[in-house]
mmCIF file as Biopython writes it, N, C-alpha, C and O atoms, coordinates in Angstrom:
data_model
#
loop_
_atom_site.group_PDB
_atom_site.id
_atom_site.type_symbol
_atom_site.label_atom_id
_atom_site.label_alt_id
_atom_site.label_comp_id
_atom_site.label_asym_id
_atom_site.label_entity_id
_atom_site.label_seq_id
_atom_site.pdbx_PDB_ins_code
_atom_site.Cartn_x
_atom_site.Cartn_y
_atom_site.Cartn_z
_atom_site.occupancy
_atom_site.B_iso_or_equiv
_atom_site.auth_seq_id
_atom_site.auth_asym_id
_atom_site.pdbx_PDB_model_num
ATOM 1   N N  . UNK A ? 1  ? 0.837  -1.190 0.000   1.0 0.0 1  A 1 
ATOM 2   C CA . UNK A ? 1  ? 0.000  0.000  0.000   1.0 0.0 1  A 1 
ATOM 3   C C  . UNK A ? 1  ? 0.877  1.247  0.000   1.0 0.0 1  A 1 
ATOM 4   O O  . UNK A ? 1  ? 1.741  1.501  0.839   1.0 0.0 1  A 1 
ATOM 5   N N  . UNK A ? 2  ? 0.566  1.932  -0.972  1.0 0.0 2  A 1 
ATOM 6   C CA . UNK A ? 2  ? 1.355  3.439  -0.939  1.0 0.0 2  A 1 
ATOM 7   C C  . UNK A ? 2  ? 0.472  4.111  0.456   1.0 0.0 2  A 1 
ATOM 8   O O  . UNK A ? 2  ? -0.623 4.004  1.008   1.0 0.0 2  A 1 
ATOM 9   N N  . UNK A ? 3  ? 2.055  5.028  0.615   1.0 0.0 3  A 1 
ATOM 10  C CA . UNK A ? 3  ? 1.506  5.847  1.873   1.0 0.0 3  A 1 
ATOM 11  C C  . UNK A ? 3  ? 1.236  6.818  1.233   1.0 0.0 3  A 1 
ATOM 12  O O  . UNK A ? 3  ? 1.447  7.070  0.047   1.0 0.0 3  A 1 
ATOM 13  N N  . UNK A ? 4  ? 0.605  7.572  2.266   1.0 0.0 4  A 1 
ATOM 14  C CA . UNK A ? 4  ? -0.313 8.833  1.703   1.0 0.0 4  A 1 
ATOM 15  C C  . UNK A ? 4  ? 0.966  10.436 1.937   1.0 0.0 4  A 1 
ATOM 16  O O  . UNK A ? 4  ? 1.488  11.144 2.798   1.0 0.0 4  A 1 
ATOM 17  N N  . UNK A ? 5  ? 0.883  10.246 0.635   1.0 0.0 5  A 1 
ATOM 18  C CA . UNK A ? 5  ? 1.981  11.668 0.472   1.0 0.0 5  A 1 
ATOM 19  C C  . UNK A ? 5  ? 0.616  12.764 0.032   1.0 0.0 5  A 1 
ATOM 20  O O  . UNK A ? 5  ? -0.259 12.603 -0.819  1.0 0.0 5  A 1 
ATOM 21  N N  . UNK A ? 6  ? 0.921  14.218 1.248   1.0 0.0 6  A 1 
ATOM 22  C CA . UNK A ? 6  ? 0.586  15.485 0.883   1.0 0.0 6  A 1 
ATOM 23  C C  . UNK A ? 6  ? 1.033  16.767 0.866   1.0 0.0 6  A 1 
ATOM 24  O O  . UNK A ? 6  ? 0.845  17.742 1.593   1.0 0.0 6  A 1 
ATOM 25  N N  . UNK A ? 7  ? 1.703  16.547 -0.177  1.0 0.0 7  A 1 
ATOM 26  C CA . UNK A ? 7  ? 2.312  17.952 -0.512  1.0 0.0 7  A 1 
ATOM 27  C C  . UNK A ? 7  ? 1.701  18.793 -1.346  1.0 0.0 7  A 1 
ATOM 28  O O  . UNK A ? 7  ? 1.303  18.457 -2.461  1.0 0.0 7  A 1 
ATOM 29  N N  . UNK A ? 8  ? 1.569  20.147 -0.771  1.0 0.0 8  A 1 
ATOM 30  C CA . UNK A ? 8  ? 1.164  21.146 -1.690  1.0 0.0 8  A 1 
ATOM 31  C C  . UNK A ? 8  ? 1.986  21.953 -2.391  1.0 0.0 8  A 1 
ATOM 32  O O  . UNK A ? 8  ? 3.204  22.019 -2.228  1.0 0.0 8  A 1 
ATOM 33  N N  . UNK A ? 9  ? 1.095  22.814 -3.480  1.0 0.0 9  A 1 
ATOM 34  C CA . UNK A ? 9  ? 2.363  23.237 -3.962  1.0 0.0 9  A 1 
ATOM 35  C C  . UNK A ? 9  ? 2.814  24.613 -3.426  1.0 0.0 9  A 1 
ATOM 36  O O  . UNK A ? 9  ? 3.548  25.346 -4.088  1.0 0.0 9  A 1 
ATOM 37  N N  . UNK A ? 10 ? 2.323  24.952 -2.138  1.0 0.0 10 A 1 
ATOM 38  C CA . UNK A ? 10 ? 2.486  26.290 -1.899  1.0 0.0 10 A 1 
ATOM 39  C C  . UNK A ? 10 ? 3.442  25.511 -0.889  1.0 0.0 10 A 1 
ATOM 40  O O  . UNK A ? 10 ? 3.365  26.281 0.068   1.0 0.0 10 A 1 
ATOM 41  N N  . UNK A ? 11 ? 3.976  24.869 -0.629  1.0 0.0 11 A 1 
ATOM 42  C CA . UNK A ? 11 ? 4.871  24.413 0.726   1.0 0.0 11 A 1 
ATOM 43  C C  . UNK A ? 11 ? 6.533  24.213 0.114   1.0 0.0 11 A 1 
ATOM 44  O O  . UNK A ? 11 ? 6.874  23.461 -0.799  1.0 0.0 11 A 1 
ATOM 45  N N  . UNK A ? 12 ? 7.486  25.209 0.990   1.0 0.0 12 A 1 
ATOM 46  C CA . UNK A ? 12 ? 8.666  25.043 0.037   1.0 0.0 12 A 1 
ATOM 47  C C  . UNK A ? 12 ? 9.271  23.894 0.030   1.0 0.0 12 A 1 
ATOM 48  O O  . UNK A ? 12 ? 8.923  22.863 0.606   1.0 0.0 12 A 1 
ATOM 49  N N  . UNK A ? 13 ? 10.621 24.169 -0.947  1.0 0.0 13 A 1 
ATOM 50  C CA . UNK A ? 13 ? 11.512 22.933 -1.128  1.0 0.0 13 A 1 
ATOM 51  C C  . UNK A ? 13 ? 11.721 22.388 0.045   1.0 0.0 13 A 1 
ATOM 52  O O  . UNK A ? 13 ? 11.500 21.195 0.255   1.0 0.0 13 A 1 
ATOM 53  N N  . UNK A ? 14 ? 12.281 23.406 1.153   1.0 0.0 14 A 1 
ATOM 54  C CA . UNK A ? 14 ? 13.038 22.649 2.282   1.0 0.0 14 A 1 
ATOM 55  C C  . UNK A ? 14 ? 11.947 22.015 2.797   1.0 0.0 14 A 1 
ATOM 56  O O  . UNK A ? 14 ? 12.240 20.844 3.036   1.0 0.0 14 A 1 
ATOM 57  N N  . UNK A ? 15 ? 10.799 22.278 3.077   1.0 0.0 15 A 1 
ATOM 58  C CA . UNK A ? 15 ? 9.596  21.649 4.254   1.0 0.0 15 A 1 
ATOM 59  C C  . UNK A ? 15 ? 9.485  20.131 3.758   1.0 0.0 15 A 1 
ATOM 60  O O  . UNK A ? 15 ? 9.226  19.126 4.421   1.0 0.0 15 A 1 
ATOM 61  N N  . UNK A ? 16 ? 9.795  20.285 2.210   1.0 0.0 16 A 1 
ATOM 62  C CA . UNK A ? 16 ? 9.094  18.735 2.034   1.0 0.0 16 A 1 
ATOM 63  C C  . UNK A ? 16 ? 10.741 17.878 1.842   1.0 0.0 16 A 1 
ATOM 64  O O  . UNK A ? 16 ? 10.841 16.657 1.961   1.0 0.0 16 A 1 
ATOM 65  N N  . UNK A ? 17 ? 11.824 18.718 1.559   1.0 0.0 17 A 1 
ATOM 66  C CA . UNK A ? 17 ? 12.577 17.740 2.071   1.0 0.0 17 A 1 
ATOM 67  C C  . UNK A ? 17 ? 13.111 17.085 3.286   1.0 0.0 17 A 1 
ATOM 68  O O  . UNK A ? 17 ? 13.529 15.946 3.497   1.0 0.0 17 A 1 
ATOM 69  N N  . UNK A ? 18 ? 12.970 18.163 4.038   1.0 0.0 18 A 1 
ATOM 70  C CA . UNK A ? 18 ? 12.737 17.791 5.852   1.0 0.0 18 A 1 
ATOM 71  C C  . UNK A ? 18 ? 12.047 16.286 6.021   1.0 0.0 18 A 1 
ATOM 72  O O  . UNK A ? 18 ? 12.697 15.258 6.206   1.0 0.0 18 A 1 
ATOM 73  N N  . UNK A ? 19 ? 10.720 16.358 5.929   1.0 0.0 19 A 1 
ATOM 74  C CA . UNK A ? 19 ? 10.334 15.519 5.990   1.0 0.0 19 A 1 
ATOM 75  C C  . UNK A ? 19 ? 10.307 14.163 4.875   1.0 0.0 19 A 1 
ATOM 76  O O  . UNK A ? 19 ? 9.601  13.197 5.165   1.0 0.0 19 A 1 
ATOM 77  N N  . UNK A ? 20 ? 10.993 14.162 3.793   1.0 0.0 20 A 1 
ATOM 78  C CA . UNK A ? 20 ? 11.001 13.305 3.124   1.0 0.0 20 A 1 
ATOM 79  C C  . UNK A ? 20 ? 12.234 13.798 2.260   1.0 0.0 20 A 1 
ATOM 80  O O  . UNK A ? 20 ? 12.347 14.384 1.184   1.0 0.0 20 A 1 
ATOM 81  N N  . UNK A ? 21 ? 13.134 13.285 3.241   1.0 0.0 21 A 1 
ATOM 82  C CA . UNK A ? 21 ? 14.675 13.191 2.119   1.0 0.0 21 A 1 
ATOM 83  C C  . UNK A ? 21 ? 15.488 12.833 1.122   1.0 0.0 21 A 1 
ATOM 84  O O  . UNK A ? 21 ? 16.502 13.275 0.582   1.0 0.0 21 A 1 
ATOM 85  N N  . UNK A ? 22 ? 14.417 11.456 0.969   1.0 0.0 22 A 1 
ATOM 86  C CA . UNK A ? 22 ? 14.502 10.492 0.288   1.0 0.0 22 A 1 
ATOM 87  C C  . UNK A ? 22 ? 14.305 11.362 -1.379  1.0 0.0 22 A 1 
ATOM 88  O O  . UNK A ? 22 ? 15.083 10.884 -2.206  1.0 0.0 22 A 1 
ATOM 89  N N  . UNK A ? 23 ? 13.753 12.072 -1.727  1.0 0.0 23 A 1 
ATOM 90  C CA . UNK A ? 23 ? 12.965 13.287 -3.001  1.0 0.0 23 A 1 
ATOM 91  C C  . UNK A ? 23 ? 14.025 13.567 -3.419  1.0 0.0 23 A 1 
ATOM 92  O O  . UNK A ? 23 ? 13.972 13.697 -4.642  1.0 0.0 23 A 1 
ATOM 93  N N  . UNK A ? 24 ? 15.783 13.867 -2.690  1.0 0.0 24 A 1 
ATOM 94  C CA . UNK A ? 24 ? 16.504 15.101 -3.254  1.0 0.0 24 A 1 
ATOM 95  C C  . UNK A ? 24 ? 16.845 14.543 -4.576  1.0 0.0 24 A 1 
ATOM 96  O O  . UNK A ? 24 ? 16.985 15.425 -5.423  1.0 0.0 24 A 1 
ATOM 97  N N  . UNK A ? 25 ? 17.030 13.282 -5.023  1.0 0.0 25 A 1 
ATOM 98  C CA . UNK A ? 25 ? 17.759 13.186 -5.981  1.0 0.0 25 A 1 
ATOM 99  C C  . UNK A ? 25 ? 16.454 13.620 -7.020  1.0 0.0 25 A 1 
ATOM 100 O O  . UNK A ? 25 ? 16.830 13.886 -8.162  1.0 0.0 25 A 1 
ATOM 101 N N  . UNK A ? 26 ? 15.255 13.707 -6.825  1.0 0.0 26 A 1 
ATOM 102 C CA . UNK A ? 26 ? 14.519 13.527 -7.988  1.0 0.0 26 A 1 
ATOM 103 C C  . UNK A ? 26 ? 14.475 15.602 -7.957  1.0 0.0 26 A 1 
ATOM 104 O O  . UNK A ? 26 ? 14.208 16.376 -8.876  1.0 0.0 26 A 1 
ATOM 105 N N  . UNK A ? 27 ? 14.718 15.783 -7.038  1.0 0.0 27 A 1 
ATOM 106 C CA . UNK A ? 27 ? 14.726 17.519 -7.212  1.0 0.0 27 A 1 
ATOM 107 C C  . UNK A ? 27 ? 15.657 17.878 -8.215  1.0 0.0 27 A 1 
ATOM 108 O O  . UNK A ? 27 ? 15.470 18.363 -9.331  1.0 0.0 27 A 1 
ATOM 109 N N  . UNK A ? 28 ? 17.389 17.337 -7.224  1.0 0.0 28 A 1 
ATOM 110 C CA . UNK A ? 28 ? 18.303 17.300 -8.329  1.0 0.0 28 A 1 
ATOM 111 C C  . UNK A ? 28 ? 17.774 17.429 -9.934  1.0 0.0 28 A 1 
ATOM 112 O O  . UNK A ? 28 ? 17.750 18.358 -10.742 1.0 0.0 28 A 1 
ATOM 113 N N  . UNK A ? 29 ? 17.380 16.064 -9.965  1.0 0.0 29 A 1 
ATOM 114 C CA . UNK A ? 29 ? 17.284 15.951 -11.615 1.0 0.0 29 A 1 
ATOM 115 C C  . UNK A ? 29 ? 16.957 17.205 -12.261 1.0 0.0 29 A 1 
ATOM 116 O O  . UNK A ? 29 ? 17.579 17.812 -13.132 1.0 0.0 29 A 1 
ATOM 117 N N  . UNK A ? 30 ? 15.590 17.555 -11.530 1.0 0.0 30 A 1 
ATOM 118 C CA . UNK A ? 30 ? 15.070 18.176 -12.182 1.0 0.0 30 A 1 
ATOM 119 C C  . UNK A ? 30 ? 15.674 19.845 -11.671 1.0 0.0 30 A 1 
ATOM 120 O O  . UNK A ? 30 ? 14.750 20.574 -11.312 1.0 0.0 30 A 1 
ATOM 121 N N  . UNK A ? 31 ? 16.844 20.381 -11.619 1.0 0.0 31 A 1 
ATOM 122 C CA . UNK A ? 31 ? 17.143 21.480 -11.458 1.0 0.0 31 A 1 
ATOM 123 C C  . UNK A ? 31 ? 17.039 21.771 -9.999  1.0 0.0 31 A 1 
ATOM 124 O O  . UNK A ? 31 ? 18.058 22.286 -9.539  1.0 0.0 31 A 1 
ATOM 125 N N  . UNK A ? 32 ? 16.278 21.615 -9.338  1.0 0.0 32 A 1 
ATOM 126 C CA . UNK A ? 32 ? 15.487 21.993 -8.037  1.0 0.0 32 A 1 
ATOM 127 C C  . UNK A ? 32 ? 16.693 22.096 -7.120  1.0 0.0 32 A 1 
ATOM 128 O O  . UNK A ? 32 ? 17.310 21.068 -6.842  1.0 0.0 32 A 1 
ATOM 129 N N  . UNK A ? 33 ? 17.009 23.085 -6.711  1.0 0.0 33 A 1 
ATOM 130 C CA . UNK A ? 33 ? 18.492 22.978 -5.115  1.0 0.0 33 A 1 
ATOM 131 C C  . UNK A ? 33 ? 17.474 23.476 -3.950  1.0 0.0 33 A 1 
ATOM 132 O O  . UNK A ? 33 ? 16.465 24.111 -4.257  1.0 0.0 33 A 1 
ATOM 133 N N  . UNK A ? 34 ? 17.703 23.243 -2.949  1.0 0.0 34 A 1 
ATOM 134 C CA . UNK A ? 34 ? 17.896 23.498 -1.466  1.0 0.0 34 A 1 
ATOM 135 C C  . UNK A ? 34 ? 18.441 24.823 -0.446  1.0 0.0 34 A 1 
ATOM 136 O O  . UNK A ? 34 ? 18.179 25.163 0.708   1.0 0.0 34 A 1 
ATOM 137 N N  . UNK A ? 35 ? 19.322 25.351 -1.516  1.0 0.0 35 A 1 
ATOM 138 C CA . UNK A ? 35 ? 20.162 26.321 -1.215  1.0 0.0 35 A 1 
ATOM 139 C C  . UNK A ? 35 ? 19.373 27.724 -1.748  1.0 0.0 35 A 1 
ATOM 140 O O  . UNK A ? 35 ? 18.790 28.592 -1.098  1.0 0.0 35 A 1 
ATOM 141 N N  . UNK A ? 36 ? 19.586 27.591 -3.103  1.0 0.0 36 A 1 
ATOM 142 C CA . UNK A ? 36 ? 18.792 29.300 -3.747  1.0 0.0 36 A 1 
ATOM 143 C C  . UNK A ? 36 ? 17.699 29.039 -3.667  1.0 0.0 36 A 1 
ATOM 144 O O  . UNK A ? 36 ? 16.907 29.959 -3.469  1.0 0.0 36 A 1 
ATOM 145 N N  . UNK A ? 37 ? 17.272 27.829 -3.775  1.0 0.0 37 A 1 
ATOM 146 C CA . UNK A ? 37 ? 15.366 27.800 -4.313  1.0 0.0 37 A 1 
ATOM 147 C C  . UNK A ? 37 ? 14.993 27.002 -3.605  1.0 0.0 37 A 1 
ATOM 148 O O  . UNK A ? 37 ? 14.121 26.275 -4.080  1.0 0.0 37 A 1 
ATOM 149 N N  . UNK A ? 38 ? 15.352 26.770 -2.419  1.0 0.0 38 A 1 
ATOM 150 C CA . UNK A ? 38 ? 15.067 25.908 -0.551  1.0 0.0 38 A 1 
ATOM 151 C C  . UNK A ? 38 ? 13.647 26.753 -0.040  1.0 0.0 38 A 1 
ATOM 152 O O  . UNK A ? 38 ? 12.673 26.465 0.656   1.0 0.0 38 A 1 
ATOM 153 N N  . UNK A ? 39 ? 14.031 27.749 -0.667  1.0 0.0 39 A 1 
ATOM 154 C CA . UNK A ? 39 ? 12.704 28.612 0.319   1.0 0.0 39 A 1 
ATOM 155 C C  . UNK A ? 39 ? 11.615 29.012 -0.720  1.0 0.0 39 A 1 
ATOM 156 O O  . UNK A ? 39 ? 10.637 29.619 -0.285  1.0 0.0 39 A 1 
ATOM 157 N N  . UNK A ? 40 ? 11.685 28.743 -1.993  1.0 0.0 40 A 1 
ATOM 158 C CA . UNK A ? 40 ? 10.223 28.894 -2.754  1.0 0.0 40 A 1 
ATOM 159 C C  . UNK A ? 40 ? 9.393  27.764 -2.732  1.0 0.0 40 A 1 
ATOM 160 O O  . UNK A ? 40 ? 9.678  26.617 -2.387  1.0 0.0 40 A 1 
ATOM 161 N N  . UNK A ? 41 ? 8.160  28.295 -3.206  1.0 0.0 41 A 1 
ATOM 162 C CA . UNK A ? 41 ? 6.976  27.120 -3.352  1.0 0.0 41 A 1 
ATOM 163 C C  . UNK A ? 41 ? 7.612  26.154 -4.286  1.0 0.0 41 A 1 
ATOM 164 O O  . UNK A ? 41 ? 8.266  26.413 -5.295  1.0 0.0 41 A 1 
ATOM 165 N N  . UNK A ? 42 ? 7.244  24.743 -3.670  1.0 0.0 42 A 1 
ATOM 166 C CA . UNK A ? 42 ? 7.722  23.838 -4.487  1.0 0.0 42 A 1 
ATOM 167 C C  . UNK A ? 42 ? 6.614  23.279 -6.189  1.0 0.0 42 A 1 
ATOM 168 O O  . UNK A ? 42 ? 6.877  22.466 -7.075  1.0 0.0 42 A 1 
ATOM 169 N N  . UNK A ? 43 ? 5.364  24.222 -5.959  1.0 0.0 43 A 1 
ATOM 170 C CA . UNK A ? 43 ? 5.187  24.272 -7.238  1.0 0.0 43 A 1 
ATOM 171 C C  . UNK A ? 43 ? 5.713  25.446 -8.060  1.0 0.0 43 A 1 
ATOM 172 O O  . UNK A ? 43 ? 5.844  25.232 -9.266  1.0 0.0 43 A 1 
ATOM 173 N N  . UNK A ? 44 ? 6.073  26.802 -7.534  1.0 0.0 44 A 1 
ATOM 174 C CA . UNK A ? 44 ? 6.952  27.844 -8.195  1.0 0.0 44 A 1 
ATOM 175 C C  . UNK A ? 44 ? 7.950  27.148 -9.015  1.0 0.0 44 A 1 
ATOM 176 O O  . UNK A ? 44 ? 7.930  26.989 -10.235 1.0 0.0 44 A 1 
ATOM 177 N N  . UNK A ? 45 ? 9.079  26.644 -7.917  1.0 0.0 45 A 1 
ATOM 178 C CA . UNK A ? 45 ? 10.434 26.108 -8.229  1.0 0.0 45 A 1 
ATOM 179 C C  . UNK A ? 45 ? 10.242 24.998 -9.162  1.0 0.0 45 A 1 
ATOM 180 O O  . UNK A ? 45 ? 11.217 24.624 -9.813  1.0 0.0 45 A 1 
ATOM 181 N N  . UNK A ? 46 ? 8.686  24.208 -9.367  1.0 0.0 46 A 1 
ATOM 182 C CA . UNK A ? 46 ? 8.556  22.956 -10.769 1.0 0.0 46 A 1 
ATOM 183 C C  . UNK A ? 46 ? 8.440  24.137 -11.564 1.0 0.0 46 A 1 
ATOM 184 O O  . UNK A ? 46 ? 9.483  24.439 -12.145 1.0 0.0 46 A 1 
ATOM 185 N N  . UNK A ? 47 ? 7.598  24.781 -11.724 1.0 0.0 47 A 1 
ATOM 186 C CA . UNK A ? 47 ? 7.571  25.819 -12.590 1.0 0.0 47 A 1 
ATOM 187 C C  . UNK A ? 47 ? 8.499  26.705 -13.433 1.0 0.0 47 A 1 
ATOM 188 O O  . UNK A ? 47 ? 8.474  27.097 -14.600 1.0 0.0 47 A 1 
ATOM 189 N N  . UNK A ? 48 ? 9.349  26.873 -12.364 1.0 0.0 48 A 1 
ATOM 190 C CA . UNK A ? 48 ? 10.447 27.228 -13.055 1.0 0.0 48 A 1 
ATOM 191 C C  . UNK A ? 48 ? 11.531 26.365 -13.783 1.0 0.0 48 A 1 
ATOM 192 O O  . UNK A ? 48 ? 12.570 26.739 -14.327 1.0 0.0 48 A 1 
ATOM 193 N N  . UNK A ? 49 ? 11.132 25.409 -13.677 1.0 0.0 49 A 1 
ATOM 194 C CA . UNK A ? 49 ? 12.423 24.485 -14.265 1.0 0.0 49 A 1 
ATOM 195 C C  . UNK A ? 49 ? 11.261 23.473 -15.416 1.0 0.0 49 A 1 
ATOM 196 O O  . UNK A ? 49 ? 11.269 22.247 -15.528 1.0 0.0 49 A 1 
ATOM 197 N N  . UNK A ? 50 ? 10.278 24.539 -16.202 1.0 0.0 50 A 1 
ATOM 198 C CA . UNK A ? 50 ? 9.804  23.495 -16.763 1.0 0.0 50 A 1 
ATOM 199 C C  . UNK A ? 50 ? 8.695  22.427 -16.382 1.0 0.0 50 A 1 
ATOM 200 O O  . UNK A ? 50 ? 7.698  22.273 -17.086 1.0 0.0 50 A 1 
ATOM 201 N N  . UNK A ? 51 ? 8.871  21.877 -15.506 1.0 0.0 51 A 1 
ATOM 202 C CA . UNK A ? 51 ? 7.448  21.062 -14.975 1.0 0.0 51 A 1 
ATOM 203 C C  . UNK A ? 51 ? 5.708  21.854 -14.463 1.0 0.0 51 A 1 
ATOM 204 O O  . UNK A ? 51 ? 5.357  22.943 -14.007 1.0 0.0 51 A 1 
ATOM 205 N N  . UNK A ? 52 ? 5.208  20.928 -14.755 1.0 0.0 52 A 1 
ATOM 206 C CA . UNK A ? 52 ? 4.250  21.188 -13.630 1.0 0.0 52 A 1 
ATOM 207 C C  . UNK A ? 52 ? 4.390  20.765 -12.281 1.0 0.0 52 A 1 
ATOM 208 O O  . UNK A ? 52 ? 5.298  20.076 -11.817 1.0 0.0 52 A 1 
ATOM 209 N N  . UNK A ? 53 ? 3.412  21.239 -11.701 1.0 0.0 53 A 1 
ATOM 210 C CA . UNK A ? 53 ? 3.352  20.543 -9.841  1.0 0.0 53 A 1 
ATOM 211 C C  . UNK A ? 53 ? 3.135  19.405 -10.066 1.0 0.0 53 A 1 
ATOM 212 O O  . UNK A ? 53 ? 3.827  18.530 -9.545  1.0 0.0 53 A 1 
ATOM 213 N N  . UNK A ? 54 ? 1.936  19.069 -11.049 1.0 0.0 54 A 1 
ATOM 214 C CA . UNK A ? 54 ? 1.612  17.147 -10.857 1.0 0.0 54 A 1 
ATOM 215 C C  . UNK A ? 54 ? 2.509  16.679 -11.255 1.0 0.0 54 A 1 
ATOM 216 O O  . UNK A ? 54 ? 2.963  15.961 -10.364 1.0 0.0 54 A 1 
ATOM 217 N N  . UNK A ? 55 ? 3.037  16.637 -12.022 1.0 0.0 55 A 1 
ATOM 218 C CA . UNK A ? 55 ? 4.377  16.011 -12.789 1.0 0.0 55 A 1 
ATOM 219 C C  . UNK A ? 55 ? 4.899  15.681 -11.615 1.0 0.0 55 A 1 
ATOM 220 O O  . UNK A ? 55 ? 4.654  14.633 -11.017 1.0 0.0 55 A 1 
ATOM 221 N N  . UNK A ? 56 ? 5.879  16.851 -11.121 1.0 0.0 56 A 1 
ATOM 222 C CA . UNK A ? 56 ? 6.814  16.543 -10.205 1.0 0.0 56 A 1 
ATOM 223 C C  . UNK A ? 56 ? 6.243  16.189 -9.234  1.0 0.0 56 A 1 
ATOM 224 O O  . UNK A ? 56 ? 7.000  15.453 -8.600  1.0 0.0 56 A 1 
ATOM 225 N N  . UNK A ? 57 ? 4.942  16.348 -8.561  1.0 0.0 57 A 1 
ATOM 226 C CA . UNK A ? 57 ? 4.554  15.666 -7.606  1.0 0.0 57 A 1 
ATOM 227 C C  . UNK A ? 57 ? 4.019  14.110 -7.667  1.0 0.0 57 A 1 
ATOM 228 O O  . UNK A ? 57 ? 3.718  13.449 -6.673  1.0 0.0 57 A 1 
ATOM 229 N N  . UNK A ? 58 ? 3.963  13.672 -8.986  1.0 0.0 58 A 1 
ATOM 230 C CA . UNK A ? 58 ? 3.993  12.272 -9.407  1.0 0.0 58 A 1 
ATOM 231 C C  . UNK A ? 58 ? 5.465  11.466 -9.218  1.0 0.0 58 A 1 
ATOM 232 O O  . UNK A ? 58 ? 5.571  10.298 -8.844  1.0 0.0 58 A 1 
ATOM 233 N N  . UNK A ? 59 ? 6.563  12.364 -9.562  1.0 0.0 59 A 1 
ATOM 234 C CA . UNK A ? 59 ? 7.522  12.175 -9.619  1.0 0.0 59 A 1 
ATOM 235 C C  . UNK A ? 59 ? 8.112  11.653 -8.067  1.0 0.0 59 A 1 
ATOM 236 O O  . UNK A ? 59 ? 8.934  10.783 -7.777  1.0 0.0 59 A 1 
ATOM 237 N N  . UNK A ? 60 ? 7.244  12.666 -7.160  1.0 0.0 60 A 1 
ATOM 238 C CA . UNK A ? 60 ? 8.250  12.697 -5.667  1.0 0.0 60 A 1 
ATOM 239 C C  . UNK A ? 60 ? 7.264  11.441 -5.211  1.0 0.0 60 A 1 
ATOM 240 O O  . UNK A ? 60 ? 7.712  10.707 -4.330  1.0 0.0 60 A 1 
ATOM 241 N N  . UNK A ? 61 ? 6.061  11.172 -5.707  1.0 0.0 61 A 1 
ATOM 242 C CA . UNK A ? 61 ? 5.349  10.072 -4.804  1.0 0.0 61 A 1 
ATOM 243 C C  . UNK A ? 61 ? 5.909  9.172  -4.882  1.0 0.0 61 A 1 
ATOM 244 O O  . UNK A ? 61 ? 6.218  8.695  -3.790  1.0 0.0 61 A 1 
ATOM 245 N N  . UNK A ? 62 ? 6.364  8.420  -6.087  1.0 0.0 62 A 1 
ATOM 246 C CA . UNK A ? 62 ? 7.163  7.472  -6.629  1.0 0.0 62 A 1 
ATOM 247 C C  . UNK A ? 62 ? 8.354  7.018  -5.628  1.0 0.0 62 A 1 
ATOM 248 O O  . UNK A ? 62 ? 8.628  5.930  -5.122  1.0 0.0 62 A 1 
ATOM 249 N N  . UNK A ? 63 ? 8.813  8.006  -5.569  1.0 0.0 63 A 1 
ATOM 250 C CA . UNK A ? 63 ? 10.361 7.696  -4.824  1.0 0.0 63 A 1 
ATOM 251 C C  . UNK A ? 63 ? 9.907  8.142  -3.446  1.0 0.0 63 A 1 
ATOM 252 O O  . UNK A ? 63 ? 10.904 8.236  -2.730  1.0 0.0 63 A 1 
ATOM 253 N N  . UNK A ? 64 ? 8.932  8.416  -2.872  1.0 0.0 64 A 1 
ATOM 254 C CA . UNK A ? 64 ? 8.432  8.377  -1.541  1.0 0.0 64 A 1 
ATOM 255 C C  . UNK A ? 64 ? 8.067  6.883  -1.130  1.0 0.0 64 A 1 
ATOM 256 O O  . UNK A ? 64 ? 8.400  6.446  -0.028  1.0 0.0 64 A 1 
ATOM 257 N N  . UNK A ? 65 ? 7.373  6.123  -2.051  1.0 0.0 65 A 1 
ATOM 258 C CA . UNK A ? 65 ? 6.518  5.034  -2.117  1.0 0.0 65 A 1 
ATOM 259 C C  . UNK A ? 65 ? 7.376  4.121  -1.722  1.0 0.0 65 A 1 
ATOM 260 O O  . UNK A ? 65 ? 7.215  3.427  -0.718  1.0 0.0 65 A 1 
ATOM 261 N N  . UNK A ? 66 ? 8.641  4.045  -2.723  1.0 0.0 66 A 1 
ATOM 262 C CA . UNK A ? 66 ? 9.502  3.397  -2.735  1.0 0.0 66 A 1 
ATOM 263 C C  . UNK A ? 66 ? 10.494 3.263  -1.675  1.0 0.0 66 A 1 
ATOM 264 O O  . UNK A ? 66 ? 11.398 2.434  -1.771  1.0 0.0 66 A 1 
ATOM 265 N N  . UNK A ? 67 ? 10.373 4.033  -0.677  1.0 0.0 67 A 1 
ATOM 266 C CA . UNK A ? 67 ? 11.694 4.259  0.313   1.0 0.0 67 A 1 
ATOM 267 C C  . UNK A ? 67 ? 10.916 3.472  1.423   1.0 0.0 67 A 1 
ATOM 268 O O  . UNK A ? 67 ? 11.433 3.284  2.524   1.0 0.0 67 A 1 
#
C-alpha cells in the first residue's frame, strides 16, 4: 500500500525535504536545489524548471513510495 503523500504546492523545497529526504535526488534531476530555491513554493520552483506541480509531484510520490 502506498503511503499517503501530501504535498502542496504552496509548501517550500526545504519543508518537504525535511520531511522526506529520500525526493533530493529527484529535485536534483530536475534542477530543483535546497540552497537558492530551498525557500520557494515547491510548485513555483517545478515551474520554473519546466514542470508542472503534478508532474513533479507524481515524480516525488514514486520515490516516496519506494523508500
Amino acid at each position: 500500500m502506498k503511503p499517503t503523500v501530501a504535498i502542496q504546492p504552496d509548501e517550500t523545497v526545504n519543508t518537504v525535504v525535511q520531511r522526506y529526504p529520500e525526493v533530493l535526488p529527484v529535485l536534483s534531476r530536475a534542477g530543483i536545489d535546497t540552497c537558492c530555491g530551498g525557500g520557494l513554493p515547491i510548485g513555483e520552483a517545478a515551474r520554473a524548471h519546466g514542470l508542472t506541480f503534478e508532474t513533479l509531484l507524481e515524480q516525488l510520490r514514486t520515490v516516496i513510495g519506494a523508500a
